[in-house]
Steps between C-alpha positions, in 0.01 A plus 500: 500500500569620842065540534516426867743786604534864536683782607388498844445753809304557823263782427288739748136518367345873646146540473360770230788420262371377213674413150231445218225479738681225659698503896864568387809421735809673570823295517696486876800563488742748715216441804642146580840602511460761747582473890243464717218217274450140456331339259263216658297243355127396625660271739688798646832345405793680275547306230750718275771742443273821511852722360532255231399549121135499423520211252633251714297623820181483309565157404502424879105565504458202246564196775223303526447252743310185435380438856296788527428601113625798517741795472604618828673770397244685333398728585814637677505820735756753542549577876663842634503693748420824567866639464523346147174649402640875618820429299403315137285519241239237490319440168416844384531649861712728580698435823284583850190492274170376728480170411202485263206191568711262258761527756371296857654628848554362816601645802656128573565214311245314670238760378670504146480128482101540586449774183670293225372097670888370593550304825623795758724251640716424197521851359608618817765213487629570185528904568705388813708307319555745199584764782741270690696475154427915374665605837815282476510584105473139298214292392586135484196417403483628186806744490327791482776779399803329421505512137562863287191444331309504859675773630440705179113532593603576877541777686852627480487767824372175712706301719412181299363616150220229492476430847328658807291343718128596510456649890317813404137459537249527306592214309352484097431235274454531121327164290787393273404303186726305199482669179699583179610773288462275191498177390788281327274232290522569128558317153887312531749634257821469416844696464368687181170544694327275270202349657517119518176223518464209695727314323799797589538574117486844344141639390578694189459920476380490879754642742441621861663738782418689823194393740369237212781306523583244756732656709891359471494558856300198610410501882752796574609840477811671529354787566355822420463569038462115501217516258640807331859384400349163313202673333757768372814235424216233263340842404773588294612179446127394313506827345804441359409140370182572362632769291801285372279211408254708310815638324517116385134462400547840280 
């Protein structure tokens, strides 16, 4: 059950770090949320939220569109400005950190379009627009801000904690990708965590809790321990049952 979702999150992938051999990724979180970036897709168009929750964001990456074939959000970039990059941590950078060769710079948009292959003209259209809305302090595009969740990622000193327009050159960009922190497909079970077959009845003596269980959660999540409270809750709860019905059998 559930074998087509997981818990989901845009990730930064920096070159050199490995896990197992193999390029790891680190999730992106607070960066979206602060004042002074925009998250773009190839098209150079917004096309989320950046404050909001990582789950629901990444998701966002998944539209496909059946004209072209293809996934035009991914890969995403993360565009700042040179203020933001003085003020934030970025990845593991530490704020006013030389922006490393993972991290492309131009001197205008036009010149940052060229580095990363995005039309010049609608990058630059979208940054005006974003600015327009940063300065007057609302996004009604995608309400950037107005919810306590955004605002908990901001920047509380800032006028607008998530929103600043980006007018301090160089501008950055930073390849954005969908990822996970695990995944939610696992054997179905019910309220005594027994594990049930295709037919939805009980297999006997097998029980099942944590990540190899289906998550209850389905396609959401409430938010952060949401794989943690379940796999200790039907934890107990098979431990419990499996030690009561082998009480029977004895």
């Amino acid at each position: 059950r559930n074998m087509n979702e997981a818990w989901w999150s845009p990730v930064i992938q920096i070159p050199g770090e490995l896990y197992e051999g193999k390029q790891s990724s680190r999730m992106l979180v607070a960066e979206r949320a602060k004042p002074g970036s925009i998250l773009v897709n190839k098209g150079g168009r917004r096309f989320c939220n950046e404050a909001g929750n990582y789950h629901d964001i990444a998701k966002t990456f998944h539209n496909f569109d059946p004209y072209t074939y293809d996934f035009p959000n991914v890969p995403a970039y993360l565009i700042f400005d040179d203020r933001f990059r003085k003020s934030y941590f970025i990845g593991p950078l530490l704020p006013g950190s030389p922006p490393p060769e993972w991290i492309r710079v131009g001197n205008t948009v036009k010149e940052l379009a060229e580095q990363i292959g995005i039309d010049s003209v609608t990058l630059s259209n979208t940054v005006e627009r974003f600015n327009q809305f940063a300065r007057e302090g609302n996004d009604p595009d995608f309400h950037r801000g107005e919810s306590r969740y955004d605002v908990g990622d901001g920047d509380p000193k800032a006028q607008y904690p998530c929103l600043a327009p980006l007018d301090t050159a160089p501008l950055h960009a930073l390849t954005v990708l969908p990822g996970d922190i695990g995944t939610k497909g696992g054997l179905a079970t019910n309220e005594r965590a027994q594990v049930l077959d295709v037919r939805g009845e009980t297999i006997k003596g097998l029980r099942a809790a944590g990540n190899v269980a289906a998550s209850p959660m389905g396609g959401g999540y409430p938010g952060g321990g949401g794989t943690l409270g379940p796999a200790i809750t039907f934890g107990y709860i098979a431990g419990n049952n499996a030690a009561r019905d082998r009480s029977r059998d004895e």
